[in-house]
C-alpha positions in Angstrom: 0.0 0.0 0.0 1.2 3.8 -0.9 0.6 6.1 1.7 -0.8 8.9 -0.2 -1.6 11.2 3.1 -0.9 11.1 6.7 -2.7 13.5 9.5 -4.1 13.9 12.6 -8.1 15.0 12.7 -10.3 15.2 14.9 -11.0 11.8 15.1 -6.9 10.8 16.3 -4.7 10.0 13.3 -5.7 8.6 10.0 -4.3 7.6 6.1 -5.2 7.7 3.1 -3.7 4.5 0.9 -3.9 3.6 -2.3 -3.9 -0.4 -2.5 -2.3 -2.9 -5.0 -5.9 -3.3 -6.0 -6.1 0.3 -7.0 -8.6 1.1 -4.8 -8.2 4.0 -2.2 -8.4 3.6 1.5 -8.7 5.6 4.6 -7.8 4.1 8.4 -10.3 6.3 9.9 -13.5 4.4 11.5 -16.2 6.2 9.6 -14.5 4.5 6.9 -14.2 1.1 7.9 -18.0 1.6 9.4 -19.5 3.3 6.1 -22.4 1.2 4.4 -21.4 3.3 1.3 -20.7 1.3 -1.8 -17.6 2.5 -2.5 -16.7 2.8 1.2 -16.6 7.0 1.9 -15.7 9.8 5.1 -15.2 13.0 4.9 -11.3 12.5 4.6 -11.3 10.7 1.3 -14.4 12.6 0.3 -12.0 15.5 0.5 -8.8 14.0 -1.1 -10.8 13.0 -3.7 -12.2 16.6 -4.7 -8.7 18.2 -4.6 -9.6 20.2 -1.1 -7.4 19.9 1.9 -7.4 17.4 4.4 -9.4 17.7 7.3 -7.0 20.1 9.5 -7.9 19.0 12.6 -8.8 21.9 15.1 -7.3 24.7 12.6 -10.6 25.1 9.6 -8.7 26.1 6.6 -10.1 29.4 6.5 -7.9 30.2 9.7 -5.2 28.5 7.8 -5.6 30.8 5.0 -6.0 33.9 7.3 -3.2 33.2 8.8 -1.1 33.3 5.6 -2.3 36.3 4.7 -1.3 38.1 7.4 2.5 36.5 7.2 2.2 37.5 3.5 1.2 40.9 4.5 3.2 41.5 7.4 -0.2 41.9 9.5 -0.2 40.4 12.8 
């Protein structure tokens, strides 16, 4: 399996992993508890659309805020 990301949410720590089989994978329990058909959280749901990874406690507009004010020299 490829590790293809690695954080820490809300939830404790979780991966994303792309199998042999192709198939994409997330350690997370919603995942291994989702009746979806293909399995789905809100991790993979994520990686999938391109977005960022759930963040934990930081939401990504802080994230972003906080960029802009190292980028602007606001603090």
């Amino acid at each position: 399996m490829t590790v293809l990301v690695e954080n820490v949410g809300s939830t404790g720590r979780f991966q994303i992993r792309e199998g042999g089989d192709g198939v994409i994978y997330c350690s997370c329990p919603a995942w291994r508890f989702s009746k979806d058909d293909p399995k789905m959280c809100k991790h993979l749901r994520a990686y999938l659309e391109g977005r960022q990874v759930d963040l934990g406690t930081t939401t990504l507009e802080a994230t972003i805020e906080e960029v802009l004010k190292e980028l602007t020299g606001r603090s």
